[in-house]
CHARMM internal coordinates of N, CA and C (Angstrom, degrees):
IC EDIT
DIST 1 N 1 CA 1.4475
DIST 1 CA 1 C 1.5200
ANGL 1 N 1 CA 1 C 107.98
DIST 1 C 2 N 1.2007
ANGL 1 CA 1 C 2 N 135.39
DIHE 1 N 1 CA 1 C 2 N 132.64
DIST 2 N 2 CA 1.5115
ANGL 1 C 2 N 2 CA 152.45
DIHE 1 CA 1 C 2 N 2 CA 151.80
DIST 2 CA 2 C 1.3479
ANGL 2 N 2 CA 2 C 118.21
DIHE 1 C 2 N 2 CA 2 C -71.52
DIST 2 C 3 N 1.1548
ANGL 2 CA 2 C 3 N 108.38
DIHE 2 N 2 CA 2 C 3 N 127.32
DIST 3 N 3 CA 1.2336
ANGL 2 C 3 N 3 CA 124.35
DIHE 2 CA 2 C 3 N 3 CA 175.06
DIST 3 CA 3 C 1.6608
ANGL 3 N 3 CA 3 C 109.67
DIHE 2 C 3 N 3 CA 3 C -90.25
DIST 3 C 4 N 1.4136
ANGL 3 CA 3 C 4 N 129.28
DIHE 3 N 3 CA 3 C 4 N 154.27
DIST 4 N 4 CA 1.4549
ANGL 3 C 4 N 4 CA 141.58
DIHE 3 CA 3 C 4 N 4 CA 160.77
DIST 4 CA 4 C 1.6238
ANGL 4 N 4 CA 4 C 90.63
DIHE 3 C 4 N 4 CA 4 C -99.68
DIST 4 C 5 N 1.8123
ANGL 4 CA 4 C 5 N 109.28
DIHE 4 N 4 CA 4 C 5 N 113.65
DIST 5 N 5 CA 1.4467
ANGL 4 C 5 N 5 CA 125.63
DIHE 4 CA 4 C 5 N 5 CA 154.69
DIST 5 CA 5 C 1.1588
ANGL 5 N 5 CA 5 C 106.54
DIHE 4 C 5 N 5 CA 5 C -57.09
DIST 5 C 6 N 1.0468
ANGL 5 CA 5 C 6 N 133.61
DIHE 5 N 5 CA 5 C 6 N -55.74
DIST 6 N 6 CA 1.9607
ANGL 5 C 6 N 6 CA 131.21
DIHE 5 CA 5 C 6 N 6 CA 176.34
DIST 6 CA 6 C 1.2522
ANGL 6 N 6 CA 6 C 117.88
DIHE 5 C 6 N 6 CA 6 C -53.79
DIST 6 C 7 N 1.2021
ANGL 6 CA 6 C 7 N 120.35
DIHE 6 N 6 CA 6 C 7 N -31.16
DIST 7 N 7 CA 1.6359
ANGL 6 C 7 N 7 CA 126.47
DIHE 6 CA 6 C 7 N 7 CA -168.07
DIST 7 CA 7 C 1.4088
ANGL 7 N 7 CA 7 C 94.13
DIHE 6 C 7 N 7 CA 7 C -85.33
DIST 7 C 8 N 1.6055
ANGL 7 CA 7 C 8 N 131.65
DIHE 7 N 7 CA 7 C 8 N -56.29
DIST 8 N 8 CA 1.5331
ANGL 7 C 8 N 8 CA 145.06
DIHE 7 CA 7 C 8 N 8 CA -161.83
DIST 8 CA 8 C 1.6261
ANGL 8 N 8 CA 8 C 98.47
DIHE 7 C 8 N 8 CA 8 C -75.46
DIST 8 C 9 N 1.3634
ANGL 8 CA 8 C 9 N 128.35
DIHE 8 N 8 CA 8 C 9 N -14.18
DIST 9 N 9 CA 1.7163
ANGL 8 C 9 N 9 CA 125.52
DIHE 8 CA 8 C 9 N 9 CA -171.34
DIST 9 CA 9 C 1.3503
ANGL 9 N 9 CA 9 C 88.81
DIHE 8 C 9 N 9 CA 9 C -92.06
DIST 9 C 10 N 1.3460
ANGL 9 CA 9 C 10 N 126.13
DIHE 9 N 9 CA 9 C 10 N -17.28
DIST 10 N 10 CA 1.7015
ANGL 9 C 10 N 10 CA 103.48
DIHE 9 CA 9 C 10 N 10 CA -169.54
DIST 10 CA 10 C 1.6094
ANGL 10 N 10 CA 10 C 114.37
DIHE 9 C 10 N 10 CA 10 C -117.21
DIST 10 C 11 N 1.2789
ANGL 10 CA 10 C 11 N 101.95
DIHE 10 N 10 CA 10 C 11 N 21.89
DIST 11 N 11 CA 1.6779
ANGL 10 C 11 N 11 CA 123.89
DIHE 10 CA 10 C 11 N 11 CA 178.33
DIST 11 CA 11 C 1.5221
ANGL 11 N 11 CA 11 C 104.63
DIHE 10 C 11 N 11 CA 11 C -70.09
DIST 11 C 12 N 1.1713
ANGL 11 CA 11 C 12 N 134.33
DIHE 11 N 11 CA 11 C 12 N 140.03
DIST 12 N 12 CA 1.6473
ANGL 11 C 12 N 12 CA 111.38
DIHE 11 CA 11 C 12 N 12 CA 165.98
DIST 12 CA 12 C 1.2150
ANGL 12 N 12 CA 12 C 93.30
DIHE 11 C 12 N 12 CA 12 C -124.38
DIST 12 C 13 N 1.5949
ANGL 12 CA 12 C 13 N 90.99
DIHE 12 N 12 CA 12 C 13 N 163.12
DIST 13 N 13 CA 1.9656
ANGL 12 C 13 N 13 CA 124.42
DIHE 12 CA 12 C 13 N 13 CA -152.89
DIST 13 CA 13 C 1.3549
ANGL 13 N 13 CA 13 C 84.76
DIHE 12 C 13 N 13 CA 13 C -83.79
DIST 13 C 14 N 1.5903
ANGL 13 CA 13 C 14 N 121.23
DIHE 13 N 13 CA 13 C 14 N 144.43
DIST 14 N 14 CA 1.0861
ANGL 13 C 14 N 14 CA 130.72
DIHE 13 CA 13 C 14 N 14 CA 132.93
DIST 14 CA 14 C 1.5556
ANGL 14 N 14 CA 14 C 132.53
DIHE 13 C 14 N 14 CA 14 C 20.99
DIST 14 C 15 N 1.3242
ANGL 14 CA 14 C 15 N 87.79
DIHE 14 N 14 CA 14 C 15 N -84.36
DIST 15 N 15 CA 1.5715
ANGL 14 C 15 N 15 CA 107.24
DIHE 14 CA 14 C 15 N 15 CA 160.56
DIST 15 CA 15 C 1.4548
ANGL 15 N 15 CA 15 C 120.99
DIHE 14 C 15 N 15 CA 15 C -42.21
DIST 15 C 16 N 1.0024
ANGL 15 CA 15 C 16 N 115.10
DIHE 15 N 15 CA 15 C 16 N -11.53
DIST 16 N 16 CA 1.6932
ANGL 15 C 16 N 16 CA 112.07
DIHE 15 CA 15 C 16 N 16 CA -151.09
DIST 16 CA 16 C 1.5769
ANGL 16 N 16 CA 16 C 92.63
DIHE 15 C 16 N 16 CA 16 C -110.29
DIST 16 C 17 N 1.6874
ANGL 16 CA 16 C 17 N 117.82
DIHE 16 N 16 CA 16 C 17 N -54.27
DIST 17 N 17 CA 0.9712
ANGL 16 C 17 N 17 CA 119.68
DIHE 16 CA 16 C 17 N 17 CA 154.42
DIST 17 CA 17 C 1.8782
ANGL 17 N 17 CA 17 C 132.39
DIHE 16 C 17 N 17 CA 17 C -36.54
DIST 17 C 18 N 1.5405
ANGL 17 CA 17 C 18 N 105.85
DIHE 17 N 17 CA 17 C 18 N -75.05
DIST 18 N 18 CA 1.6775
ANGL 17 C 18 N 18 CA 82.41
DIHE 17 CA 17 C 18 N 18 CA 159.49
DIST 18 CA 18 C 1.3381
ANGL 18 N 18 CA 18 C 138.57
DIHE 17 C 18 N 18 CA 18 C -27.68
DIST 18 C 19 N 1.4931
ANGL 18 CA 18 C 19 N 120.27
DIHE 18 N 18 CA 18 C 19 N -52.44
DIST 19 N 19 CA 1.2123
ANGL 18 C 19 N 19 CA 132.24
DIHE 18 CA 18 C 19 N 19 CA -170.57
DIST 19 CA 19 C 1.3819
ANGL 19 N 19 CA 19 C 116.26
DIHE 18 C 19 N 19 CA 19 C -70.31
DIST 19 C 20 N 1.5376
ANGL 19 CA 19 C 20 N 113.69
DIHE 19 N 19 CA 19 C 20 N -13.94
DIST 20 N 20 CA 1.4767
ANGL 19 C 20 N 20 CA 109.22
DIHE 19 CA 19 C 20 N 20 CA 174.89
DIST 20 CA 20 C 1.5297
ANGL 20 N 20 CA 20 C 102.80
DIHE 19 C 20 N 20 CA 20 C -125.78
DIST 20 C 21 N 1.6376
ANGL 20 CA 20 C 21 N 123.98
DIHE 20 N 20 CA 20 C 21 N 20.24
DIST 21 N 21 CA 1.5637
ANGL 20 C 21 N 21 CA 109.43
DIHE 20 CA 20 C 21 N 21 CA 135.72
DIST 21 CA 21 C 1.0242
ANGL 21 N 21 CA 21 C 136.29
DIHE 20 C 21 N 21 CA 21 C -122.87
DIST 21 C 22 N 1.7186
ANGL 21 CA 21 C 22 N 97.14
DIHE 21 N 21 CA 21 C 22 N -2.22
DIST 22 N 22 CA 2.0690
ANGL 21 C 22 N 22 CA 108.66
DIHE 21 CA 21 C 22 N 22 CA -178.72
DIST 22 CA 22 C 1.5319
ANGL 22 N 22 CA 22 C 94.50
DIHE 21 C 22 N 22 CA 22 C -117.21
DIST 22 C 23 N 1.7290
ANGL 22 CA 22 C 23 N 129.81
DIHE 22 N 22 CA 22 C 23 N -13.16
DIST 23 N 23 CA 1.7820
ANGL 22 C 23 N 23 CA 114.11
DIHE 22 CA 22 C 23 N 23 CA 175.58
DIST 23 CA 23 C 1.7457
ANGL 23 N 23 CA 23 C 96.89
DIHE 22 C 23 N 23 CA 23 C 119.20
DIST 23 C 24 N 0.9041
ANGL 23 CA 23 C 24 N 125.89
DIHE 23 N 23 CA 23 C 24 N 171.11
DIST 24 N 24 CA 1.1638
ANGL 23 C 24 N 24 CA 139.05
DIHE 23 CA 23 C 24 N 24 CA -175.91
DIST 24 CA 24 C 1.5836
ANGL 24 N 24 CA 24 C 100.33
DIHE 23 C 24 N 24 CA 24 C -80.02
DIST 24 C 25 N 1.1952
ANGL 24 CA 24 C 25 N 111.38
DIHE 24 N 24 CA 24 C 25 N 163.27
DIST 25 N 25 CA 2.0632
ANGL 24 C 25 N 25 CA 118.29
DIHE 24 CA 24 C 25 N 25 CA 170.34
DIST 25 CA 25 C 1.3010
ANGL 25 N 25 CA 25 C 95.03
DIHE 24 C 25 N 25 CA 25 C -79.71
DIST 25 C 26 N 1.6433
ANGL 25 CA 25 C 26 N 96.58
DIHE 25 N 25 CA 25 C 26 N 125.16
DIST 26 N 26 CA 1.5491
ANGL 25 C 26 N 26 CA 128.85
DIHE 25 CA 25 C 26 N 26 CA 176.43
DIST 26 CA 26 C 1.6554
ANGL 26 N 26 CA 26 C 124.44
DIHE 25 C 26 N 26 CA 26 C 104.07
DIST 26 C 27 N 1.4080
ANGL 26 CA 26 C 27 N 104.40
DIHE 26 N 26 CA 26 C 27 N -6.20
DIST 27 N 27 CA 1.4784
ANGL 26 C 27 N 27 CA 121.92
DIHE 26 CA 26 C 27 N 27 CA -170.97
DIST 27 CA 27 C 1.1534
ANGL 27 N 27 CA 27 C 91.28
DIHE 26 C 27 N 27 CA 27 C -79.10
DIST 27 C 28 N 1.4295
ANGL 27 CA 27 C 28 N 122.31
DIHE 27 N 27 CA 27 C 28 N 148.12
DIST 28 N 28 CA 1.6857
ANGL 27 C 28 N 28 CA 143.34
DIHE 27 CA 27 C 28 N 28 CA 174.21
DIST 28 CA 28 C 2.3805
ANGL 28 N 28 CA 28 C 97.69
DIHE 27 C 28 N 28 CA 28 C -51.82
DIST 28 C 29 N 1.2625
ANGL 28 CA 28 C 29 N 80.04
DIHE 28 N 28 CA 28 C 29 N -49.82
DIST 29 N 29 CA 1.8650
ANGL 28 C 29 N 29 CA 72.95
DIHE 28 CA 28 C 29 N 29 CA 170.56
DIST 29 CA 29 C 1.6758
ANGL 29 N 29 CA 29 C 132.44
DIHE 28 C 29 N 29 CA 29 C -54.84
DIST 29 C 30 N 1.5275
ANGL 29 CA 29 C 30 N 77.32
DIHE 29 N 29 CA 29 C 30 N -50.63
DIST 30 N 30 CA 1.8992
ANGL 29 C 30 N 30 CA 79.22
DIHE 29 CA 29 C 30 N 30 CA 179.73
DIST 30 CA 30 C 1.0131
ANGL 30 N 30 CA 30 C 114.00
DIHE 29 C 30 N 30 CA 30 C -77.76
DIST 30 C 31 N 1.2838
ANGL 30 CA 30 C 31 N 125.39
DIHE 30 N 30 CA 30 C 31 N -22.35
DIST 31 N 31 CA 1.5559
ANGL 30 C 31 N 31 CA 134.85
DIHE 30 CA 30 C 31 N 31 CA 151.64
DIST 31 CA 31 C 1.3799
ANGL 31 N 31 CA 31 C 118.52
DIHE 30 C 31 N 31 CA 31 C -19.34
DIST 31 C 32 N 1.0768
ANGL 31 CA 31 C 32 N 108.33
DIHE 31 N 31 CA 31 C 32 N -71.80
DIST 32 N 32 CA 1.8156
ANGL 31 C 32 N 32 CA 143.25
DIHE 31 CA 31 C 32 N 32 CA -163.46
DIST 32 CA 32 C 1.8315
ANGL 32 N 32 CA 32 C 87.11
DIHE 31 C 32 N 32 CA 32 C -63.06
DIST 32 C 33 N 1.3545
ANGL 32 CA 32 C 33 N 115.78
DIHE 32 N 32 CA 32 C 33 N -63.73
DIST 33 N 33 CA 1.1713
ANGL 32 C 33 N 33 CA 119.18
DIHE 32 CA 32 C 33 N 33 CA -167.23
DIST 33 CA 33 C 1.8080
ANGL 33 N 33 CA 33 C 123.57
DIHE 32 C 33 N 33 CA 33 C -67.61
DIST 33 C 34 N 1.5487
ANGL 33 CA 33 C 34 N 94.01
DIHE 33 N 33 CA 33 C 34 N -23.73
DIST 34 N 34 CA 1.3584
ANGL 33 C 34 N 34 CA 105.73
DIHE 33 CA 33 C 34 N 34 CA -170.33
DIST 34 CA 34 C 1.7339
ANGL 34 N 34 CA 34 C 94.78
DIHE 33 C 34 N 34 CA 34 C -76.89
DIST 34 C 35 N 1.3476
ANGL 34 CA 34 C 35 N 123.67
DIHE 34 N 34 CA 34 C 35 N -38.34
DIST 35 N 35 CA 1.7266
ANGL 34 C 35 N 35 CA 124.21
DIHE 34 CA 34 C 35 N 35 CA 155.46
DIST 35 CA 35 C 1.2494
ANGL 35 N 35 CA 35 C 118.49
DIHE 34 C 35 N 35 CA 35 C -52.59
DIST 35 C 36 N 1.0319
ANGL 35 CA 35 C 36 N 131.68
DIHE 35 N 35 CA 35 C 36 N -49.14
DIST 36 N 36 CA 1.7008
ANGL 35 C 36 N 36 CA 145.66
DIHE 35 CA 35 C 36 N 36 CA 176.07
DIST 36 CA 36 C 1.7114
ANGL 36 N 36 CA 36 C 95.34
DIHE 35 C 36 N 36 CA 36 C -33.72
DIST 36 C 37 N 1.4682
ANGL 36 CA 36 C 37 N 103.63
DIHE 36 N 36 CA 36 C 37 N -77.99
DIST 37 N 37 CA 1.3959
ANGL 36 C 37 N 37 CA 117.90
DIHE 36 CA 36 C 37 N 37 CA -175.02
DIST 37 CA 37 C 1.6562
ANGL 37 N 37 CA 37 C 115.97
DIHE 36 C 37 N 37 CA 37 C -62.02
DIST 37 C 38 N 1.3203
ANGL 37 CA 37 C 38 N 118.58
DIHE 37 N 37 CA 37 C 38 N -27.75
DIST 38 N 38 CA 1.4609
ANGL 37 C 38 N 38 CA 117.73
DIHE 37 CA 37 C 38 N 38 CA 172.50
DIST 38 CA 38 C 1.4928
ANGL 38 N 38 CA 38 C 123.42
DIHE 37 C 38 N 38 CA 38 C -73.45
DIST 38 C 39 N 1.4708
ANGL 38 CA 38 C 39 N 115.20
DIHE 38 N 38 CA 38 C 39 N -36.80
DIST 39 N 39 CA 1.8185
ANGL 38 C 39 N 39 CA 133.72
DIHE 38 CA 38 C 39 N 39 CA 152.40
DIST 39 CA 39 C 1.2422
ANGL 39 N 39 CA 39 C 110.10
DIHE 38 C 39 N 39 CA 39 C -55.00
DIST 39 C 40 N 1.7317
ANGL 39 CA 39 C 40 N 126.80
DIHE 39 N 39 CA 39 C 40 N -42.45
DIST 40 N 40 CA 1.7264
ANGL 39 C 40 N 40 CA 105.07
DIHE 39 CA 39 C 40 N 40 CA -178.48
DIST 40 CA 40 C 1.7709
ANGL 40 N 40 CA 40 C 109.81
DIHE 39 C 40 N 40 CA 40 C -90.15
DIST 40 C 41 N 1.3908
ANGL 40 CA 40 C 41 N 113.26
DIHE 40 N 40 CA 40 C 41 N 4.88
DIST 41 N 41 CA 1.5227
ANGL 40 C 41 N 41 CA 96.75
DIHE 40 CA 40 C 41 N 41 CA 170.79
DIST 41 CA 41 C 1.5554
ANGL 41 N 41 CA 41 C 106.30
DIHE 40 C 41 N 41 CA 41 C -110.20
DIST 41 C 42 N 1.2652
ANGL 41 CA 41 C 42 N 102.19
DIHE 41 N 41 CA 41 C 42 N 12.82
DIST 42 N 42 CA 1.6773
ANGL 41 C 42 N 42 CA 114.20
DIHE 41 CA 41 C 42 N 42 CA 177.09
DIST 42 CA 42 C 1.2852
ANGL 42 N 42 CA 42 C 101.28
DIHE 41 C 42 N 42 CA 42 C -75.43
DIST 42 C 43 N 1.2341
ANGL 42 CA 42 C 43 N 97.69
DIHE 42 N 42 CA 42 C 43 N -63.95
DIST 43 N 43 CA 1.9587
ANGL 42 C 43 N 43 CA 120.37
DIHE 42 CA 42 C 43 N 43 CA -176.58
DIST 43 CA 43 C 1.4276
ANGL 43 N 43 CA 43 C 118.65
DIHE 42 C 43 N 43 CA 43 C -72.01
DIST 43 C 44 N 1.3458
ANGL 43 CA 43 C 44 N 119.03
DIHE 43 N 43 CA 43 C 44 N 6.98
DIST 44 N 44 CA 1.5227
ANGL 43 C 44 N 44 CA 118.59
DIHE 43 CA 43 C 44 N 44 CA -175.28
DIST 44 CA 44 C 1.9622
ANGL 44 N 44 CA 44 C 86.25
DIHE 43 C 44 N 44 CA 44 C -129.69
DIST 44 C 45 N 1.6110
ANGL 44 CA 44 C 45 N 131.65
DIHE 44 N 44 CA 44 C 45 N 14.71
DIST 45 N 45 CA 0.9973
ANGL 44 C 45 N 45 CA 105.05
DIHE 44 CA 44 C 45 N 45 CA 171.42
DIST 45 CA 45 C 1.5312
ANGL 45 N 45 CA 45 C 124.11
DIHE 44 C 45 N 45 CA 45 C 83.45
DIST 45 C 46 N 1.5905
ANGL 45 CA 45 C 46 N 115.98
DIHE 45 N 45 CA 45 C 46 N -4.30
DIST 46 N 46 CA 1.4485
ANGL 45 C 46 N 46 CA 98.63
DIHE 45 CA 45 C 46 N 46 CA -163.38
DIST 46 CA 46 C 2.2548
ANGL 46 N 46 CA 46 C 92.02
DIHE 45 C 46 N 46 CA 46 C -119.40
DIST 46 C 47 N 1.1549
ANGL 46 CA 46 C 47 N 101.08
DIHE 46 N 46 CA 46 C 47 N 44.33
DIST 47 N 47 CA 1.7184
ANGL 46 C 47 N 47 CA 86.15
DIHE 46 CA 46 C 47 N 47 CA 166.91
DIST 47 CA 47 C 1.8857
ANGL 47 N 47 CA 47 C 83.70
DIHE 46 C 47 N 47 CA 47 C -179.14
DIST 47 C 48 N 1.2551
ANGL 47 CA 47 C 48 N 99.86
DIHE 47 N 47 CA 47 C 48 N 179.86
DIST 48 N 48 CA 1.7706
ANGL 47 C 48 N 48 CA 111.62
DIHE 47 CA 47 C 48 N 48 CA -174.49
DIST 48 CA 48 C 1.3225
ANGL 48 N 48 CA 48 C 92.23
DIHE 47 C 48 N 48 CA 48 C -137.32
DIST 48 C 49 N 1.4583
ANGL 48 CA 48 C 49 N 114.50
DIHE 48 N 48 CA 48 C 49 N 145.96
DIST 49 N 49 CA 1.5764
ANGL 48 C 49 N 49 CA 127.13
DIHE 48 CA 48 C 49 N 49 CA 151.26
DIST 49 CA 49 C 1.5440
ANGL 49 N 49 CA 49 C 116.05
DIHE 48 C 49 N 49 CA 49 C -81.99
DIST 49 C 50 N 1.5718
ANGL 49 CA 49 C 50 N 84.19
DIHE 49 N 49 CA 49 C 50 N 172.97
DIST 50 N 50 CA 1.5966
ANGL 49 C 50 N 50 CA 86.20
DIHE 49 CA 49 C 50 N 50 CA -166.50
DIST 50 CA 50 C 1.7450
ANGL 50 N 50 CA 50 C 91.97
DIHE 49 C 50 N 50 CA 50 C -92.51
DIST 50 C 51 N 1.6620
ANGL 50 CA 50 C 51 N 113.03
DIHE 50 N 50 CA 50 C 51 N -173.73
DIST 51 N 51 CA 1.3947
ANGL 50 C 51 N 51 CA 79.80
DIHE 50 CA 50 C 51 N 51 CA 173.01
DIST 51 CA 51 C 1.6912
ANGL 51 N 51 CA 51 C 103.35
DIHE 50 C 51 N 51 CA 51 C -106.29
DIST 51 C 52 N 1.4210
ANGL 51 CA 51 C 52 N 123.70
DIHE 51 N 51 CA 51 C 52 N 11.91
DIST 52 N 52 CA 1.4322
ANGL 51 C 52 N 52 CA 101.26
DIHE 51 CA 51 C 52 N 52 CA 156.52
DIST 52 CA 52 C 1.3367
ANGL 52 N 52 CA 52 C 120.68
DIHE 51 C 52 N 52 CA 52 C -78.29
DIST 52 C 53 N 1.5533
ANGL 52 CA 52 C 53 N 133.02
DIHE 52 N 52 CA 52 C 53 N 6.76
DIST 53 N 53 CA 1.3551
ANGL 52 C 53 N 53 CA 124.88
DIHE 52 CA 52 C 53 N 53 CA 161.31
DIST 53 CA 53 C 1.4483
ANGL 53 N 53 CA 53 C 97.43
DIHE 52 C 53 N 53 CA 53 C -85.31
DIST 53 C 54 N 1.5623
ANGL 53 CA 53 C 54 N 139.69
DIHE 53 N 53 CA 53 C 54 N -47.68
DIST 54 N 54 CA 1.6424
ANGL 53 C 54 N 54 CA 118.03
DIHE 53 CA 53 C 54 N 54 CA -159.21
DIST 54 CA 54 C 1.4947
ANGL 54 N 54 CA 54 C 83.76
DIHE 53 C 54 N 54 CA 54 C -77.94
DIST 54 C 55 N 1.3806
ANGL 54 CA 54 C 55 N 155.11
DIHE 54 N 54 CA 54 C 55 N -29.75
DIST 55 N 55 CA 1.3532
ANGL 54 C 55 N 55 CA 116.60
DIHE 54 CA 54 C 55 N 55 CA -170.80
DIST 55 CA 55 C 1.9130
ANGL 55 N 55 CA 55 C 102.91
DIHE 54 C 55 N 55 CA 55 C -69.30
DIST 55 C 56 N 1.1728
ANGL 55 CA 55 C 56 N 107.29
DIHE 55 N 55 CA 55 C 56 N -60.52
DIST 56 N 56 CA 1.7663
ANGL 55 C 56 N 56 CA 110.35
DIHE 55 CA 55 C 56 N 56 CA 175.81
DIST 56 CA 56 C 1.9188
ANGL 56 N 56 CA 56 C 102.79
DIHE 55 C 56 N 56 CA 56 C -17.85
DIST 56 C 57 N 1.1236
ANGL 56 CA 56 C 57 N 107.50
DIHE 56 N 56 CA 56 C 57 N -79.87
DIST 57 N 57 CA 1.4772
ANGL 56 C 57 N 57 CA 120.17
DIHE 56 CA 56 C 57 N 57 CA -173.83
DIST 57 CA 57 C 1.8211
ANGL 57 N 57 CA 57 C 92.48
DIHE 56 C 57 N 57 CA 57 C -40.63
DIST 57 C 58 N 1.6089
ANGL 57 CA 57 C 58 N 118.13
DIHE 57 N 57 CA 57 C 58 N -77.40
DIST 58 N 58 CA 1.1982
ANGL 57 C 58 N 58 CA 104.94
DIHE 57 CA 57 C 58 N 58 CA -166.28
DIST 58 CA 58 C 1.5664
ANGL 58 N 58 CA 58 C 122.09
DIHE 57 C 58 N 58 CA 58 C -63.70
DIST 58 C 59 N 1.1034
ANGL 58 CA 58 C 59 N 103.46
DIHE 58 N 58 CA 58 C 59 N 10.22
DIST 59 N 59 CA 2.0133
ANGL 58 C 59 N 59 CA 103.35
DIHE 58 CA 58 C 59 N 59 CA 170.37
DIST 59 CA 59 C 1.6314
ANGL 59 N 59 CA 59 C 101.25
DIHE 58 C 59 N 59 CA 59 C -99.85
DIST 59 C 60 N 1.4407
ANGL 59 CA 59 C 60 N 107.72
DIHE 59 N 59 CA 59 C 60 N -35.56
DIST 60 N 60 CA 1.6848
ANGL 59 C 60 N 60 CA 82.96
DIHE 59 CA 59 C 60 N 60 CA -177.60
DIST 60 CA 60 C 1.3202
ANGL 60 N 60 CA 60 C 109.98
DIHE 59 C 60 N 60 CA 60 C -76.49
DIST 60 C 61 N 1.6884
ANGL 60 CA 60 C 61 N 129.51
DIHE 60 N 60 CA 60 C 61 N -29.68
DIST 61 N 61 CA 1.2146
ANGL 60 C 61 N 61 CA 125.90
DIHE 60 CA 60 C 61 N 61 CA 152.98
DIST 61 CA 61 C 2.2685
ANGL 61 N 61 CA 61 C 124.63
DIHE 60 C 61 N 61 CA 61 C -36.07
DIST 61 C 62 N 1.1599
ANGL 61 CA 61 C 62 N 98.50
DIHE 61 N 61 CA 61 C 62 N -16.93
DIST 62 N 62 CA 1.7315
ANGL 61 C 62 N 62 CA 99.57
DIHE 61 CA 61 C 62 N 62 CA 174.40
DIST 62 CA 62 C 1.7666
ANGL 62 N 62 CA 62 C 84.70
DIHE 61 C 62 N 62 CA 62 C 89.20
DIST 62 C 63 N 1.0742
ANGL 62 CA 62 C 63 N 143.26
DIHE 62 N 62 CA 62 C 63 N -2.52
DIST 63 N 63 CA 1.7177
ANGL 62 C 63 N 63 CA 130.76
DIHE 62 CA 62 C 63 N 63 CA 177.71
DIST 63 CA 63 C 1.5700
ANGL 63 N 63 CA 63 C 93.54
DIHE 62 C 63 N 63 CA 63 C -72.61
DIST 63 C 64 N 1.5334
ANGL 63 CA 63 C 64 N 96.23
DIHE 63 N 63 CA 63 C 64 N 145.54
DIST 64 N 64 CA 1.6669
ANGL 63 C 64 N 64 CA 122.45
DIHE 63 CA 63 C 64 N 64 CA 147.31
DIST 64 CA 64 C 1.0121
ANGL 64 N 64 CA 64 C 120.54
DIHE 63 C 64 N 64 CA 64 C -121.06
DIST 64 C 65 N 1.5627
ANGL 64 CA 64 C 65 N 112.87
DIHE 64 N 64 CA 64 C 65 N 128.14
DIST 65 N 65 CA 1.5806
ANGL 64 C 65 N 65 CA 116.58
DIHE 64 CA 64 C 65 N 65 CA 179.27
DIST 65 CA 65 C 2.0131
ANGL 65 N 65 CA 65 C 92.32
DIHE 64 C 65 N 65 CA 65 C -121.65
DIST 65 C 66 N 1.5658
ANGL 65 CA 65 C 66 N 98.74
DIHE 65 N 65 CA 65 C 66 N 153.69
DIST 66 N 66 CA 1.6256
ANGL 65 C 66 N 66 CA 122.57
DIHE 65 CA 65 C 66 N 66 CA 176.72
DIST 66 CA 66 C 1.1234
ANGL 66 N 66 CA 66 C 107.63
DIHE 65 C 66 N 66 CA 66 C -125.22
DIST 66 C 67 N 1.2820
ANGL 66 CA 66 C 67 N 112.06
DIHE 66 N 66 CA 66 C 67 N 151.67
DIST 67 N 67 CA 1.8022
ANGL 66 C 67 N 67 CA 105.21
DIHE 66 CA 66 C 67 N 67 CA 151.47
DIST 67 CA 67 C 1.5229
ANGL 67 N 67 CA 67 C 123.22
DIHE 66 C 67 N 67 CA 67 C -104.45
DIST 67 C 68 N 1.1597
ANGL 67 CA 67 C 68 N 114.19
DIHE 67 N 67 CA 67 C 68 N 141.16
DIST 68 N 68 CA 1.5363
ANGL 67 C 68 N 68 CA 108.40
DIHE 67 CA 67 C 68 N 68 CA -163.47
DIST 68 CA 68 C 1.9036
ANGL 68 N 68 CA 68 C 104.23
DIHE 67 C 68 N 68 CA 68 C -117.67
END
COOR INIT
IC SEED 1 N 1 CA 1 C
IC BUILD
């Protein structure tokens, strides 16, 4: 298969896309979104937290957890 170099130079990366519908990395948007996407692969099973994120989450929730 052949590729068109002209056609493939004006494709944009990934990256390029995020950045022009969720904001550049570090913007209050991509922010928001970069959580969005970290909660639905939480809840679908496909990644683990560490446990200084479930304590974070469960303190702003008002939970206390110890170890005994």
């Amino acid at each position: 298969m052949k590729f068109n170099e002209e056609t493939l130079s004006k494709l944009k990366r990934a990256d390029e896309h995020f950045d022009e519908r969720y904001g550049k990395l570090g913007t209050p948007s991509r922010i928001v979104f970069e959580k969005r996407e970290y909660i639905a692969l939480l809840e679908k099973g496909e990644t683990d937290m560490q446990l200084s994120t479930f304590l974070n989450i469960s303190q702003a929730l008002g939970l206390k957890f110890s170890l005994v």
